[in-house]
SEGUTOR-790944 format. One record per residue (C-alpha): chain; x, y, z. Coordinates in pm, whole numbers, plus 50000, padded with zeros to 5 digits. Each point is the difference from the previous one (the first is absolute). Last residue first. Layout:
<badrens>
  chain      X      Y      Z
      A      X      Y      Z
...
</badrens>
This chain:
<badrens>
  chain      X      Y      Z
      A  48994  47630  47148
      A  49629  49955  49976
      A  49980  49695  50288
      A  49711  49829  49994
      A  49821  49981  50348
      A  49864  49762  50237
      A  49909  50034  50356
      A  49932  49679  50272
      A  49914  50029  50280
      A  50067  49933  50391
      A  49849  50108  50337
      A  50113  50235  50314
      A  49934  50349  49818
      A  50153  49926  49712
      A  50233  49701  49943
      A  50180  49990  49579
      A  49997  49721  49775
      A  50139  50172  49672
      A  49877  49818  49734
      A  50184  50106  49633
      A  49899  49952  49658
      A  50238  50092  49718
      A  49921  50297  49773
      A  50356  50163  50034
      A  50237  49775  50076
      A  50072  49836  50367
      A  50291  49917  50144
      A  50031  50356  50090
      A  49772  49917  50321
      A  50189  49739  50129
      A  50278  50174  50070
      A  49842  50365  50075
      A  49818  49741  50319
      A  50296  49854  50102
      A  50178  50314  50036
      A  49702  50143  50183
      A  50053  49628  50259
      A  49862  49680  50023
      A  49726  49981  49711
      A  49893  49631  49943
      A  49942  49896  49668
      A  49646  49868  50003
      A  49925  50221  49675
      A  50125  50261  50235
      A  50013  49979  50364
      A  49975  50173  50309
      A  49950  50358  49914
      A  49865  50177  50341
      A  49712  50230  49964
      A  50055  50333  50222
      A  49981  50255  49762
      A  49804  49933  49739
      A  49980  49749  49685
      A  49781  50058  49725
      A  50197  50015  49699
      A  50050  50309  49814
      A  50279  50192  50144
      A  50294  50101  49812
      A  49987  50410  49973
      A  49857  50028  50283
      A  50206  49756  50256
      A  49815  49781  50213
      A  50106  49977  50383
      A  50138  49761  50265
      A  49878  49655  49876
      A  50147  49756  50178
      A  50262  49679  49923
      A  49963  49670  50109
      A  50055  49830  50318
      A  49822  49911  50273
      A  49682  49850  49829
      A  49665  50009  50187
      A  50177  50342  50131
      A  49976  50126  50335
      A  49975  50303  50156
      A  49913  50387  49868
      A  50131  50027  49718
      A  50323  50200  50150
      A  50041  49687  50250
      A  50046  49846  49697
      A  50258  50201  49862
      A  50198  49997  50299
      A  50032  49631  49995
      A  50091  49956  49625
      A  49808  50053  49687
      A  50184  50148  49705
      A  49935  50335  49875
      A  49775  50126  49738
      A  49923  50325  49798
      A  49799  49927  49704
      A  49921  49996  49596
      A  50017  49642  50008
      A  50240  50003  49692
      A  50222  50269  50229
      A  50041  49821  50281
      A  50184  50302  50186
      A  50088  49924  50349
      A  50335  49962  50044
      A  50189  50249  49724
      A  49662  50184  50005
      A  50067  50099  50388
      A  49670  50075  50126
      A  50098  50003  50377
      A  50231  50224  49962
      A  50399  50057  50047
      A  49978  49731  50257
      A  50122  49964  50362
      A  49873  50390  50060
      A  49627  49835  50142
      A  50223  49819  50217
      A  50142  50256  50175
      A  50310  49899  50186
      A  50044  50061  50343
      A  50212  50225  50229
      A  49992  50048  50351
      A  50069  50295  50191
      A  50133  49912  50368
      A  49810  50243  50272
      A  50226  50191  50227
      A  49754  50128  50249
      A  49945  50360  50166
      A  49755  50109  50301
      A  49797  50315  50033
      A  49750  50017  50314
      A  49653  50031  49999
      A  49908  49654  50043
      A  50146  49918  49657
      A  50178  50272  49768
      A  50224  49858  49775
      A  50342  50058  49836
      A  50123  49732  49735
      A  50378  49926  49925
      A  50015  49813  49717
      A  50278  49757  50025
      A  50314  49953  49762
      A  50132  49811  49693
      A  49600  50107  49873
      A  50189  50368  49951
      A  49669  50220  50059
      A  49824  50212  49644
      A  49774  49720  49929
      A  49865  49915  50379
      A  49999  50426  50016
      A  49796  50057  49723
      A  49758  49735  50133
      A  49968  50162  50349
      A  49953  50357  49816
      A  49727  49837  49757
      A  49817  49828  50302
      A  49961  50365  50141
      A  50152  50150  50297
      A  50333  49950  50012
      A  50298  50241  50146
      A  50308  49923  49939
      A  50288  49854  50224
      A  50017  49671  49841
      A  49661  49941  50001
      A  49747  50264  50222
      A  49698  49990  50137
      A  49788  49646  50018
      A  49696  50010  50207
      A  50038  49644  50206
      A  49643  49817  50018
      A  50134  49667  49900
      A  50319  49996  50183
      A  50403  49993  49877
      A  50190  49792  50167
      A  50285  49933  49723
      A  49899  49650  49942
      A  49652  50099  49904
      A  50123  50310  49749
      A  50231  49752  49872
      A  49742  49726  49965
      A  49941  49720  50234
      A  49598  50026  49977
      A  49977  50304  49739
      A  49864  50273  50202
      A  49676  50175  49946
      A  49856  50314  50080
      A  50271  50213  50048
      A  49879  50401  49981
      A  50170  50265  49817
      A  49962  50318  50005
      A  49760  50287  50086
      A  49699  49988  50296
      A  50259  50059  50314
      A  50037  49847  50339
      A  49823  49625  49933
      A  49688  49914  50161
      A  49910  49753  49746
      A  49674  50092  50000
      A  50100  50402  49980
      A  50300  49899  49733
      A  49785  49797  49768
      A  49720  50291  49996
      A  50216  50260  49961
      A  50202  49859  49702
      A  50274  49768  50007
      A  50179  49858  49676
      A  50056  49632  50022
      A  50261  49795  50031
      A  50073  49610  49933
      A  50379  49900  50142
      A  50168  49694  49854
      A  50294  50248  49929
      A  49994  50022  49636
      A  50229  50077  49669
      A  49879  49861  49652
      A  50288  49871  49811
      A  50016  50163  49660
      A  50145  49794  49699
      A  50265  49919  49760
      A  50262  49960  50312
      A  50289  50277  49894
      A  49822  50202  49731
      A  49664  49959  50154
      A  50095  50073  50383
      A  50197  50335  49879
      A  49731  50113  49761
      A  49762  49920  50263
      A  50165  50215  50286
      A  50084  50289  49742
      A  49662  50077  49895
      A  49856  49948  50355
      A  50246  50266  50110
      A  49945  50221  49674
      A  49617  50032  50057
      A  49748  49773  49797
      A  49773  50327  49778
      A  49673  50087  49966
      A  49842  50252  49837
      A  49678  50192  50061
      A  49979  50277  49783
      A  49695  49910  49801
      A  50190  49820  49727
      A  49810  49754  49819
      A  49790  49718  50043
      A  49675  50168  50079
      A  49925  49974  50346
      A  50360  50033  50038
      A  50246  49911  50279
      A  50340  49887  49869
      A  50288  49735  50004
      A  50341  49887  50013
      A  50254  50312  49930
      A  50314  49891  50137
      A  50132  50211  50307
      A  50227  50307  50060
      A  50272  49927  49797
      A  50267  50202  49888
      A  49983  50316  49781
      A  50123  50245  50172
      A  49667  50192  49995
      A  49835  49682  50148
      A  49888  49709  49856
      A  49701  49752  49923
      A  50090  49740  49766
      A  49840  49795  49755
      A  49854  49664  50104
      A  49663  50031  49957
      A  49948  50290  49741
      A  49875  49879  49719
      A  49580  50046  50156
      A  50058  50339  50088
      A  50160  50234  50215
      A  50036  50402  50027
      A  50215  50134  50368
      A  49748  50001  50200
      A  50223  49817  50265
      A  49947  49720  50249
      A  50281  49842  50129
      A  49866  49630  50132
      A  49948  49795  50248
      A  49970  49598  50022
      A  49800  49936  50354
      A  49713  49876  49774
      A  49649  49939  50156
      A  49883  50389  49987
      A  50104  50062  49602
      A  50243  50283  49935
      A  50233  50016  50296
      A  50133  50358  49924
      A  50333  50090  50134
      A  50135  50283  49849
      A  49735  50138  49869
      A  49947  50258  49736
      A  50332  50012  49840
      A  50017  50263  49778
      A  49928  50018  49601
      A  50180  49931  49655
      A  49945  49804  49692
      A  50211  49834  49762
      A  49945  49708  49734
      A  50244  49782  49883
      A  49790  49785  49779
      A  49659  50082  49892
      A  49802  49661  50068
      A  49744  50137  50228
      A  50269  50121  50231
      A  50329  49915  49931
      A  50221  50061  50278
      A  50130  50336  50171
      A  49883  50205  50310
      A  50140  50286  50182
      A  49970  50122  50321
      A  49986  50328  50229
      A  50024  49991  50347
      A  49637  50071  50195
      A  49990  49729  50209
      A  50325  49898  50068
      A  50302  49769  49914
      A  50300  49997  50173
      A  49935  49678  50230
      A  49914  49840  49634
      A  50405  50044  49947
      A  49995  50038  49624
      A  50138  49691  49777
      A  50248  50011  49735
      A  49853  49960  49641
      A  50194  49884  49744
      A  50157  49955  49646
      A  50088  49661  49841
      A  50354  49946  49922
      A  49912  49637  49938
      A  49741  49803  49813
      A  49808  49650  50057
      A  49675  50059  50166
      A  49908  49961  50357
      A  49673  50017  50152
      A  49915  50072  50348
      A  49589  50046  50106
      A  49837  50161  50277
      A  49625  50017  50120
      A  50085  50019  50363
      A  49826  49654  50129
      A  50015  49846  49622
      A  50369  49970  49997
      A  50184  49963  49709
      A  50328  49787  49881
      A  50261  50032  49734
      A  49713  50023  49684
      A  50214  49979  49698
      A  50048  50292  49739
      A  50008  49981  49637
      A  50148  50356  49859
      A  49889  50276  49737
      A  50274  50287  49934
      A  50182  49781  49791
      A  49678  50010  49759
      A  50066  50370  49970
      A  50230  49932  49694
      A  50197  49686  49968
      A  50071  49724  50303
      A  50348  50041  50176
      A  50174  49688  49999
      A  50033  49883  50372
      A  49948  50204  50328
      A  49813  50317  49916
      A  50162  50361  49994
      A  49753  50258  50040
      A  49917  50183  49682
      A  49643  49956  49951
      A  49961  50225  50336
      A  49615  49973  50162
      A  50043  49630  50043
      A  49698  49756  49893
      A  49954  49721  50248
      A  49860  49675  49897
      A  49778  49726  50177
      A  49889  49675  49831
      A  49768  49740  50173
      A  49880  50261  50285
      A  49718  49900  50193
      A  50070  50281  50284
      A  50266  50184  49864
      A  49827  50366  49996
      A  49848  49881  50416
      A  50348  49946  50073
      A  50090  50365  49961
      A  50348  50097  49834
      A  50353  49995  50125
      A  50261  49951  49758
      A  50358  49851  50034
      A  50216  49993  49673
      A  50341  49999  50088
      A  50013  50402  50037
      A  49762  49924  50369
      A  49716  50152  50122
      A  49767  50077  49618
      A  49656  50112  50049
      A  49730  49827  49878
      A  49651  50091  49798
      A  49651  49857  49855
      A  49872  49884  49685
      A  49781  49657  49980
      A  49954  49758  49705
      A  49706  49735  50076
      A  49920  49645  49951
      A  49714  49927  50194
      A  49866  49864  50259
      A  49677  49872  50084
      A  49807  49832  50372
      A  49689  49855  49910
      A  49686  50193  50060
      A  49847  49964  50340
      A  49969  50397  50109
      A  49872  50159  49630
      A  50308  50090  49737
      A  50325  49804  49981
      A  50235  50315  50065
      A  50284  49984  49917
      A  50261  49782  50136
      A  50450  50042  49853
      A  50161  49788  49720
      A  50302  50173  49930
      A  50222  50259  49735
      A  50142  50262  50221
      A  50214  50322  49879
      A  50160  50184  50268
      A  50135  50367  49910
      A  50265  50115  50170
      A  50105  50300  50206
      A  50443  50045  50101
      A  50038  50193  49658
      A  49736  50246  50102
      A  50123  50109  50350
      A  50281  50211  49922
      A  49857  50202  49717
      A  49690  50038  50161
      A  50154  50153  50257
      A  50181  50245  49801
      A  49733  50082  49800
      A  49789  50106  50287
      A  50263  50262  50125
      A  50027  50083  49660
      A  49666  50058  49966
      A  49957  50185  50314
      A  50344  50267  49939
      A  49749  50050  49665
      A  49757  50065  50159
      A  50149  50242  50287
      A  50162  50182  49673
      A  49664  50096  49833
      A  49855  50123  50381
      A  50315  50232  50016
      A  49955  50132  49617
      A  49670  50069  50110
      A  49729  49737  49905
      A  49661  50204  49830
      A  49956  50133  50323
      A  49795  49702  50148
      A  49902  49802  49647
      A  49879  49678  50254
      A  50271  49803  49812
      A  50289  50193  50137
      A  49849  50046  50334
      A  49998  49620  50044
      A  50359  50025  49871
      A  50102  50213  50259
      A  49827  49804  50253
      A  50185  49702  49836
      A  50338  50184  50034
      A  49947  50068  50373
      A  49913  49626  50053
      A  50287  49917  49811
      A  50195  50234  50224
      A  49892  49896  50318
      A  50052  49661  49929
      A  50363  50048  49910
      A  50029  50195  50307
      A  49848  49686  50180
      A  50260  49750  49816
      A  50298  50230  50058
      A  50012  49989  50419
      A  50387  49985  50006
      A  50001  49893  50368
      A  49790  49687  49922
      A  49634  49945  49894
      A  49838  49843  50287
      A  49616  50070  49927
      A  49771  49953  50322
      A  49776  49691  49958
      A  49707  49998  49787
      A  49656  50035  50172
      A  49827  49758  49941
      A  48518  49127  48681
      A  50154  49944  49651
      A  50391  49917  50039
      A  50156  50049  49656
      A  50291  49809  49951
      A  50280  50120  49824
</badrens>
């Protein structure tokens, strides 16, 4: 769970049975009870004693139901820390990281954050239940209950991550309608905060539709509901026990729980689970439109009819938005029928809309309302094309005690222009627990003892030649000019 150190809901639809708020209304009349309990009011009248106990079976029964369907996520990887004063080289190191997932599918489907995989060389899940059948021979003891998992896909953009281990029968978590969900309802969480597996905690939903940092359109459930560090990736749910949202992050000054959780609603939940487990990635969704949110100010100089929404200020030349006649200056008002007003609504609805069809956009230009049916592209992310960009299976050189990748075109133009040499291989980072010799990030490996260095592979190759003790020359370009740098290798 990451620490962050710095809305209305929509009316309930519950049905003609309406069970879920009387259920509410009796756990939070068993809580008061309870409150009353512990507070010594009366010395708890037969009445009050049974109204706790109705509670923790109430309670218990949840649990019981969403427990099994909670992981733990083990993750052994190289990840940065932090290299000290501004100019320092870039480190990583080899760390082992605890957080959460929630299982979707019996076959072994598990939805977790992308920022617990990030770097990941080995990742394991630990199931609640030792006794769930595993495909092949069954391992002894609790070991069984241990599995590998493999990274299906992530996406950075909403912080998601698929894995899939090898077991069946798995037990589940259906998802809640987040149209049903409101401020106010009370929720449950469960993961492993802090290390301490299969943790639960309970609170209401705070927000419905929080946009937690100013330059993300990604919203969130907020809840009070306890959270720590362990957490990302658990689940959020309601008294039924399916999902409200995955727990990602928190607000803390202090890096605990202060009561501000938050949690990636159901809808995006089950968008990227969808996209991952049938593509292996998360297509970001646009419209070749650039908006921004009006205030007074914008909307008097603009001379626009009202001082909330959305403004176009930019149109992708030939883009959907372009080719559908839309207008720089046009205050955008509704998509699909609902009302927008914040760049979080317009990219809730992009994600939520059927891309086999057009997005129909209502806007308000020269005081009149006019409609367009604007074509919703889709295009690939390229920051989701890799599992991470510290992959130790293609970046490790582990007698150098660095990260490197080989040189090609993109790398270059990531130094910064031209090389004397174009090829080699570049420093990316220096590990802790390896790093000795004085190489940084950004020096590009082009030879050693006049060997010439091609590729990483290359590199590893030429490097384990060596035993212990024997001199090496790395010729290596910093900062526009050659050198030389020697070294005895101790391993």
């Amino acid at each position: 769970m990451r620490a962050v150190h710095v809305d209305s809901a929509q009316k309930s639809q519950w049905g003609p049975s309406q069970a879920l708020p009387r259920r509410w209304a009796r756990i939070a009349s068993l809580a008061l009870s309870a409150s009353l309990l512990s507070l010594g009011v009366a010395r708890g009248t037969p009445a009050q004693r049974s109204s706790l106990r109705q509670l923790d079976a109430e309670l218990r029964d949840i649990t019981a139901k969403v427990s099994p369907a909670v992981v733990q996520v083990l993750v052994t990887g190289y990840v940065a820390v932090d290299a000290g004063s501004p100019g320092q080289a870039a480190v990583v190191s080899r760390q082992q990281r605890l957080g959460s997932g929630v299982i979707l599918d019996p076959s072994g489907y598990i939805m977790t954050n992308a920022h617990v995989i990030r770097g990941a060389q080995q990742v394991q899940v630990v199931l609640t239940k030792p006794e769930l059948r595993v495909d092949g021979p069954p391992l002894p003891g609790k070991e069984r209950s241990v599995l590998s998992a493999r990274v299906v896909g992530f996406t950075n953009y909403f912080d998601l991550a698929l894995l899939k281990v090898e077991a069946t029968e798995l037990p589940t978590l259906p998802f809640a309608d987040s149209r049903t969900v409101s401020q106010g309802q009370v929720v449950i969480a469960v993961g492993s905060p802090l290390g301490l597996d299969n943790s639960v905690t309970m609170g209401i939903v705070s927000s419905t539709a929080r946009q937690a940092k100013p330059d993300s359109p990604v919203v969130f459930v907020q809840t009070d509901a306890p959270i720590n560090p362990g957490n990302s990736g658990g689940a959020l749910v309601d008294l039924d026990g399916r999902l409200v949202g995955i727990n990602t992050f928190i607000l803390s000054q202090a890096g605990g729980s202060e009561g501000l959780g938050f949690a990636l609603p159901s809808s995006i939940v089950g968008l990227v689970y969808e996209s991952l487990r049938t593509k292996g990635r998360v297509d970001r969704r646009a419209i070749g439109v650039a908006i921004q949110t009006l205030t007074p100010v914008l909307a008097k100089g603009l001379g626009l009819p009202r001082a909330h929404g959305l403004v176009v200020c930019d149109l992708e030349l030939g883009g959907p938005g372009d080719a559908a006649g839309l207008e720089i200056g046009d205050v955008m008002v509704e998509a699909d029928g609902r009302p927008i007003a914040t760049p979080a609504e317009l990219e809730g609805s992009l994600y939520l809309h059927d891309v086999t069809r057009p997005l129909r956009l209502a806007v308000l230009r020269d005081g009149s309302k006019r409609t367009f049916d604007v074509n919703v592209q889709e295009r690939t992310d390229r920051t989701d094309s890799v599992v991470s960009p510290l992959d130790p299976e293609a970046n490790l050189v582990r007698r150098l005690g660095v990260m490197a990748e080989t040189v090609t075109a993109d790398v270059q133009n990531r130094l910064g222009g031209r090389l004397r040499i174009p090829w080699g291989v570049a420093v990316v980072a220096r590990t802790v627990e390896l790093a000795g010799l004085d190489l940084s990030p950004g020096d590009v490996i082009h030879a050693v003892n006049s060997s010439t260095v091609a590729d990483v592979d290359t590199l590893r190759r030429l490097l384990d030649s060596f035993l212990p003790g024997e001199a090496i020359v790395l010729q290596i370009e910093r900062a526009e000019g050659l050198l030389f740098v020697g070294l005895e290798l101790t391993e």
